[in-house]
N, C-alpha and C positions, 0 to 999 in steps of 0.2 A: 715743748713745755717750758715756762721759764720758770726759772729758781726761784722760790720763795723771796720777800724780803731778808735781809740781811740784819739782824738787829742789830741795835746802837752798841755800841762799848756799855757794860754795867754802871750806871755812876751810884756814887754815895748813897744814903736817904737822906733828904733835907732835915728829918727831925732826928737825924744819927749819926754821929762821927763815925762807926763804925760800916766798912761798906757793905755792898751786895754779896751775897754769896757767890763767886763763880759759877759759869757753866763748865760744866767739863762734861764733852763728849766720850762715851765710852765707845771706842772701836774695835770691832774684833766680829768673830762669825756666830749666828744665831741659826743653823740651819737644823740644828734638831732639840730636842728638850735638855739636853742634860748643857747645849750652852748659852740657853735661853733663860733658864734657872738661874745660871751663872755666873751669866751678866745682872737678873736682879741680887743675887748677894751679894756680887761686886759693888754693886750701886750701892745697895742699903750700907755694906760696911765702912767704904770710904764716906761715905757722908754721917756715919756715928761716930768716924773715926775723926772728922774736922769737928764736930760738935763736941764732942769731947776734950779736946785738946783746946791752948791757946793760938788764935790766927781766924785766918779770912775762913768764911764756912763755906758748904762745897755741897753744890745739888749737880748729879749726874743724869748727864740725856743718853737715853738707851735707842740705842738703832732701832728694837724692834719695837718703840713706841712714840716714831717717826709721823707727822702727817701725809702719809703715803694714799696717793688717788684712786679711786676704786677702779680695780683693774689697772694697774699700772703697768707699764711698757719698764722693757731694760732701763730706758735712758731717764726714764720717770724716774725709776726706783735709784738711777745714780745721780741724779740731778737733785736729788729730794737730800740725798747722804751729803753733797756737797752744801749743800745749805745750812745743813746743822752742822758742819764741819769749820764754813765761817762762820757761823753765830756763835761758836763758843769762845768761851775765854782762855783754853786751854784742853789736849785729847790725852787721854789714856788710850793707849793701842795695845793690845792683848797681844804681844808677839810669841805665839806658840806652834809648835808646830815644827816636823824634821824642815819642812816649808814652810815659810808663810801665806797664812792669806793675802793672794795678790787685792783683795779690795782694802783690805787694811793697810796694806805697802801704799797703796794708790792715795787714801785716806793721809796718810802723813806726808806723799810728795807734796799734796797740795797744803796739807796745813804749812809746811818747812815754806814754802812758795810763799806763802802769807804773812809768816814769819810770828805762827803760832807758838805757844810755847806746849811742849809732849812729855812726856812719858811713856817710854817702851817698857811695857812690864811682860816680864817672861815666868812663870810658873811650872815650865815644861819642863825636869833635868837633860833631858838629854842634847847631845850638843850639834850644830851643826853651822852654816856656813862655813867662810875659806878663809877664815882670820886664825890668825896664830900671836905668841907673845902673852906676856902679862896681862896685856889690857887688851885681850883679844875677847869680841861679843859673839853667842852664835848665832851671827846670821851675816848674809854677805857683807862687805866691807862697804857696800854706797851706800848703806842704811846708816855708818857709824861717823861720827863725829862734827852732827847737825848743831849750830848756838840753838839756845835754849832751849836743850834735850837733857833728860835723865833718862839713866837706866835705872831699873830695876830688877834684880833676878833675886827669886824665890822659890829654893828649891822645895814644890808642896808637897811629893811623893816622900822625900826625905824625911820632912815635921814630922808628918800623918804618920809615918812611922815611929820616928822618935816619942811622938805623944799615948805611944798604946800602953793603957793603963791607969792614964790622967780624968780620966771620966766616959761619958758614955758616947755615941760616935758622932749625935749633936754637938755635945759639947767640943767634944776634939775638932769638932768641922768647922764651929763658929768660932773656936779660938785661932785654925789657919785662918780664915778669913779676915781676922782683926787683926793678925800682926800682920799679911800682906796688907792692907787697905791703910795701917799704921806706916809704913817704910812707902805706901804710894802715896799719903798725905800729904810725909815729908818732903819727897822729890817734888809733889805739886806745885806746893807753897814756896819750895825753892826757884822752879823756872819762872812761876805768876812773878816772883818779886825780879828776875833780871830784866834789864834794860833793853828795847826791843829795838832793833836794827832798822826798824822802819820807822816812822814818826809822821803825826798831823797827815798831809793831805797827800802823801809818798805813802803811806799805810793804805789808804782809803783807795789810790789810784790801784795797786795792784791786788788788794781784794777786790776790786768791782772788776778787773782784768779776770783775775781767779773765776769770776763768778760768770762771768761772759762769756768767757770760751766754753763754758761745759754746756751753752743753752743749744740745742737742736732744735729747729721750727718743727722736723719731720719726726718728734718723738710722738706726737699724739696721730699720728697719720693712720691710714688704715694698715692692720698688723703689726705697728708697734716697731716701726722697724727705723732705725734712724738713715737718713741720708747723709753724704758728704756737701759741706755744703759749698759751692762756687768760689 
């Protein structure tokens, strides 16, 4: 299967100084309801949270509403993720978890490779990887100190607690949701504005590099099963 087109960079609108909204991919795991839901309040927040505020506005593409082929194979379903991966302008990656998701680890080698700009948002308290020190993140140390990376950590079990009493458990849910998606804003519009390590037609070559290596002939074969290729 080959990978979707790659859309263009966002440009301006002709009849607007102000420009396009970013894409920002939201990455992170949707394998049952409660983080399926999660990612859409994610979505919905951070983009009430750019409208709201002054700066560039912000539409989020959600995994689970991918153009994925009917009946898709493994490599369908990663070659489809990689597509929307270079098409955005920028990933939020859901780092939760005592582990992470290795498709969302895989999701940022490649954006870092492209020289996307991220955000690693963590909502999880508890702590893990093998980093120590002050400016120590939890999760292994090859994940930490990518150009054009923010962290974010949000400790949510913490809030949720501190806010009992504040109103009703809507309320208290959609008030976490708006100050994370408030603090992931901010880190967005910070990486979007830094200077990108790649430039003109040295950007383009190694995203279409990016985008070549994940194409398998043998992904649509019969069973779905990729081959190694020659």
């Amino acid at each position: 299967m080959a990978l979707a087109p790659i859309p263009s960079p966002v440009d301006a609108s002709p009849v607007s100084s102000a420009p396009a909204p970013a894409r920002v991919y939201l990455a992170g795991t949707l394998f049952n309801v409660r983080e399926v839901s999660g990612n859409v309040e994610l979505a919905e927040a951070i983009e009430a949270a750019a409208a709201a505020t002054e700066g560039r506005a912000i539409r989020c593409v959600l995994p689970q509403e991918l153009p994925f082929p009917a009946q898709p194979s493994p490599v369908d379903i990663r070659n489809t993720d990689i597509a929307a991966v270079l098409g955005a302008d920028a990933l939020v990656l859901q780092f939760d978890g005592l582990e992470l998701d290795s498709g969302t680890v895989a999701e940022f080698m490649l954006a870092k490779a492209a020289d996307i700009p991220c955000v690693l948002l963590r909502t999880d308290i508890r702590a893990g990887g093998d980093q120590s020190g002050p400016d120590a993140e939890p999760w292994n140390l090859m994940l930490s100190g990518w150009p054009r990376t923010r962290t974010v950590l949000v400790p949510s079990l913490l809030m949720w607690v501190a806010s009992a009493g504040t109103g009703t458990r809507a309320e208290r849910l959609a008030a976490l949701y708006a100050e994370t998606a408030r603090r992931t804003v901010e880190a967005l519009r910070d990486v979007l504005c830094r200077p990108p390590l790649l430039r003109g037609e040295e950007a383009a070559t190694v995203r279409a590099w990016v985008a070549r290596m994940s194409v398998d002939t043998a992904a649509s074969s019969p069973g779905g099963r990729a081959r190694q290729a020659d």
